[in-house]
C-alpha positions, -999 to +999 in steps of 0.1 A: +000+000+000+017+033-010+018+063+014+016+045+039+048+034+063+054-002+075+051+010+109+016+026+102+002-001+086+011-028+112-003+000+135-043-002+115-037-037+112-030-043+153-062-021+160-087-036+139-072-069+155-078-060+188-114-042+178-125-074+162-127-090+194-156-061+208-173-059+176-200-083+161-198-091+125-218-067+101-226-093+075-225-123+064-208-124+024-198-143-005-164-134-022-138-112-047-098-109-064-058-100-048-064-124-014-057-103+018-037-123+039-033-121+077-020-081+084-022-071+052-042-040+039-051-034+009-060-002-005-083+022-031-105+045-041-144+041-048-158+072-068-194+085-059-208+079-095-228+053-086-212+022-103-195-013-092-160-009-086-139-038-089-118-034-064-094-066-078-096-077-039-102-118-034-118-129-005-116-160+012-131-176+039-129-159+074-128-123+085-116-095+070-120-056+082-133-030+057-125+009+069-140+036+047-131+069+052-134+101+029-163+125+017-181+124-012-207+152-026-244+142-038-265+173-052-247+196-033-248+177+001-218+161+015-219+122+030-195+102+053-192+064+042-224+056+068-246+073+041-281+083+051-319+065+051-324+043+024-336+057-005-351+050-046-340+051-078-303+040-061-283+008-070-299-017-036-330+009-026-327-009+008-295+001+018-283+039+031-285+061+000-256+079-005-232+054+015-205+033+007-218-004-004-203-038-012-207-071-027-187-106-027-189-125-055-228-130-061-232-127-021-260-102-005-254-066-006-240-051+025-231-013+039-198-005+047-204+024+076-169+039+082-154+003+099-169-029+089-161-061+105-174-091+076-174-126+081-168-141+048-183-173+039-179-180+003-147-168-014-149-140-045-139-105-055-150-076-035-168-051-053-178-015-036-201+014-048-212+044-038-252+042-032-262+073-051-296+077-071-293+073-106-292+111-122-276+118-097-247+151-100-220+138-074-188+141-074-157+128-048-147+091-035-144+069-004-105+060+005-113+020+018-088-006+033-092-040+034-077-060+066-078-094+065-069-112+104-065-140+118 
């Protein structure tokens, strides 16, 4: 992961470690590509113009952590990864409109508030979008790391 120093990503990858242990897993998933093993973090970008992004992340079976952080700017308004209410006319109408969502392979859709703790079930590639409406004028992206742990 560039821009980022060994000794602050063992630091992410120690915390989510020892917050995995106080949090409950957010969802239960299917899979993606680039398997994250054990400590490492991957790393991207996921645009807010409302599209699958393949993030080229494989997961396997067990848990991994996804932190989202970053702004991104729908009709004028500005959202944190968390989103808001659910809304229409967006890519899953059931999940916060605006927010940062994900897929594993052909797995159920799932939000991704600023830190989510998945349990992965079925291996596949990780893809993420940003829940906007479609018509929608926005603008900005979500920085997201992927943690896979022990």
């Amino acid at each position: 992961m560039r821009g980022f120093s060994l000794r602050r990503r063992l630091a992410i990858a120690a915390g989510a470690a020892a917050l995995l242990g106080v949090l409950v897993p957010v969802a239960s998933a299917t899979a993606a590509s680039a398997d994250p093993r054990p400590g490492t973090i991957t790393a991207g970008y996921v645009p807010a113009n409302g599209y699958w992004t393949y993030t080229g992340v494989y997961l396997s079976r067990g848990t991994v952590v996804l932190s989202a952080s970053g702004t991104v700017f729908v009709n004028g308004t500005a959202y944190g990864p968390a989103g808001t209410t659910s809304c229409t006319g967006s890519l899953v109408s059931y999940l916060p409109c605006n927010g940062l969502i994900g897929e594993i392979g052909n797995g159920p859709y799932f939000a991704v508030a600023n830190t989510s703790y998945l349990r992965v079930f079925q291996s596949g590639q990780l893809k993420l979008a940003v829940n906007t409406p479609v018509g929608a004028n926005s603008w900005g992206a979500f920085r997201v790391s992927v943690v896979g742990l022990p």
